[in-house]
C-alpha positions as CSV (number, residue, x, y, z in Angstrom):
1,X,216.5,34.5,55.5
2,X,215.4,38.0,56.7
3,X,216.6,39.5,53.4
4,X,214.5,36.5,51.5
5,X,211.7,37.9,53.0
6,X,212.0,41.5,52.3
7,X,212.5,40.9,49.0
8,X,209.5,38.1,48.7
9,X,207.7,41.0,50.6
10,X,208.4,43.5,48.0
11,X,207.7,42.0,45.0
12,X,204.2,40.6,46.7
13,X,203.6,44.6,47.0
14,X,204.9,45.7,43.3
15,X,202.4,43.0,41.9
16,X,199.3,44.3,44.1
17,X,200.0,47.9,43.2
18,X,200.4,47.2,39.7
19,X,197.3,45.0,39.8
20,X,195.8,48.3,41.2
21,X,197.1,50.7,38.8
22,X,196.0,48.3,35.9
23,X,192.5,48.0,37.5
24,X,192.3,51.9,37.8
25,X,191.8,51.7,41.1
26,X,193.5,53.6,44.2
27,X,195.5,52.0,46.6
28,X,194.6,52.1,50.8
29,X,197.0,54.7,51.4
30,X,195.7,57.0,48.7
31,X,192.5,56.2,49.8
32,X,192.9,57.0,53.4
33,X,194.6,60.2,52.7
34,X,192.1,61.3,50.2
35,X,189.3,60.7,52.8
36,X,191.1,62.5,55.2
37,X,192.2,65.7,53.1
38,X,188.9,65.8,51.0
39,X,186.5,64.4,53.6
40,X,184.0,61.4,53.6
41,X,181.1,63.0,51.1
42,X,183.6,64.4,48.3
43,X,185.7,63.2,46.2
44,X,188.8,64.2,44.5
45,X,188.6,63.8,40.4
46,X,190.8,61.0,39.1
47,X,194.0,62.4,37.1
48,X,193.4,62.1,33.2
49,X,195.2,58.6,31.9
50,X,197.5,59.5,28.8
């Protein structure tokens, strides 16, 4: 059961990051980080897509 759930958790996060990635938009980790290395007023520039 406890495995069934990791997994179920897993694959729950590899759909919302790819929803993410798809949508061009930065996950709450990068996010926070970013806020906290670049501060609240500036922003870092978004990597070129290829």
């Amino acid at each position: 059961t406890a495995a069934a759930v990791a997994v179920a958790t897993w694959v729950i996060t590899v759909v919302v990051a790819a929803g993410l990635d798809r949508a061009g938009r930065r996950g709450p980790a990068e996010a926070l980080l970013r806020r906290l290395t670049y501060g609240a007023g500036r922003t870092a520039p978004r990597p070129a897509t290829a």
